[in-house]
N, C-alpha and C positions, 0 to 999 in steps of 0.2 A: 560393455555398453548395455545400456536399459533396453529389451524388446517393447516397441511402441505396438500395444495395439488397437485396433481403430473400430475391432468390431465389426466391420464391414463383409457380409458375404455376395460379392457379385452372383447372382444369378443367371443374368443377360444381358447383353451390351448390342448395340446396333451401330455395324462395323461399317453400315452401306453409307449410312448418315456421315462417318465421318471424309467420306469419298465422293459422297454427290453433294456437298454443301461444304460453304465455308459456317463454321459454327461461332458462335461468340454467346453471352451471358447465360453462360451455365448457372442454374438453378436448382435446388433439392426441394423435391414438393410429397407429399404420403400422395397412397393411393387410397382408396375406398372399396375397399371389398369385402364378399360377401359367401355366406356357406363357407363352399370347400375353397378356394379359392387360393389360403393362404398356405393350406396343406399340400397343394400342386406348387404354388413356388418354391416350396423349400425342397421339393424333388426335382427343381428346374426344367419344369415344366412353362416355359414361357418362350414368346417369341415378339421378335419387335420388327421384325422387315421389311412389315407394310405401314406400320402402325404411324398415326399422326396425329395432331391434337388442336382443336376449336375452340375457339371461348362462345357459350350461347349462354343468354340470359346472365350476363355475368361473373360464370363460373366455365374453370376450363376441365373437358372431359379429352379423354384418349380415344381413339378410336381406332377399328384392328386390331389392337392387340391381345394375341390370341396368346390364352393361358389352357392348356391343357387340362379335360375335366381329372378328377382325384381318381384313378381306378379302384378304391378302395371305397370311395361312394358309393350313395346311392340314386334313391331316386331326386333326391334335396341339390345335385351335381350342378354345376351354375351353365349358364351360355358362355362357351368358350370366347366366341366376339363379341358382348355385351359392353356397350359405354362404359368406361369409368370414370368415377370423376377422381379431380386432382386437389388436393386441400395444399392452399394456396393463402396468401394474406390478401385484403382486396388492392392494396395500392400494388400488390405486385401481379396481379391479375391487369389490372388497370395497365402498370409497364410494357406488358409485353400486348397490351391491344393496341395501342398506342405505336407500336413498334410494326405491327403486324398491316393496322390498315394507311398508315403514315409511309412508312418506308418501305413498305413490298416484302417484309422476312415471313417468313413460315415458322410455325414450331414444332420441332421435332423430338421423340425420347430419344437421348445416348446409351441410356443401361438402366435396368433394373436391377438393387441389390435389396439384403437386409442390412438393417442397422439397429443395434441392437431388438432383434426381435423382429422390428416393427418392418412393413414392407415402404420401399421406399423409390422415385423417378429421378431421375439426373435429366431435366429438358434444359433444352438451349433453340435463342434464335438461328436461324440458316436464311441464309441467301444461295440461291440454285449455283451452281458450276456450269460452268459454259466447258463444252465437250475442249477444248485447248488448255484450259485447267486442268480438269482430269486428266489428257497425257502427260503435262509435267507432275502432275502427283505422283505416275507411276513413275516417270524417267527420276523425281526423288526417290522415291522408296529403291528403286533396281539399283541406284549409286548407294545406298546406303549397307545394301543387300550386298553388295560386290565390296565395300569395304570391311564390310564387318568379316565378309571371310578373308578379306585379303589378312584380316590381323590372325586370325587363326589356325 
């Protein structure tokens, strides 16, 4: 059989996001960065925990997301929580505003990877969890967790 490969190096994924929100229209959008920026994520130097994203003027930026400065910088080192924005097409900037002040979703990042080279967001809309959702998330995950050893 052929090895597929995709190119893809996940960097960071935001594992809270898929536990406090139900997710739907997963997205691929670049990011915008600047200086050292791109040299700390390929040392996976990033983090997505808090991080969220707005559409202002048009355009949608991230917000929190804290990229580690480069140790190997200098004084040129960027703001670790500085805005960034998301390149995006306008009619699908347009979708997800639409969705956002229409039907009550948030937008949130799933992961940050590369692809080939280039740095790249995985967002999606979320709708919040009501705290009785999240116990049956886990009472899934704990059955699934109990079966998987049962087979082994």
């Amino acid at each position: 059989m052929a090895k597929v490969e995709t190119g893809i190096k996940i960097i960071s994924s935001n594992k809270k996001a898929h536990f406090n929100y139900f997710l739907s229209e997963f997205t691929e959008c670049g990011l915008v960065l600047v200086g050292t920026e791109i040299k700390s994520l390929r040392t996976h130097g990033c983090s997505l925990n808090d991080a969220y994203i707005i559409i202002r003027n048009g355009e949608m930026e991230v917000l929190n997301m804290h990229i580690n400065p480069y140790e190997k910088g200098n004084i040129f080192n960027h703001d670790p929580l500085r805005n960034r924005k998301l390149l995006l097409h306008k009619r699908e900037i347009k979708f997800f505003d639409e969705k956002v002040k229409r039907e009550g979703y948030t937008i949130v990042p799933t992961r940050v990877y590369l692809k080939r080279g280039r740095a790249k967001m995985e967002i999606a809309l979320a709708k919040g969890k009501k705290l009785y959702d999240k116990r049956e998330t886990i009472k899934e995950r704990d059955i699934k967790r109990k079966l998987k050893s049962g087979e082994e």
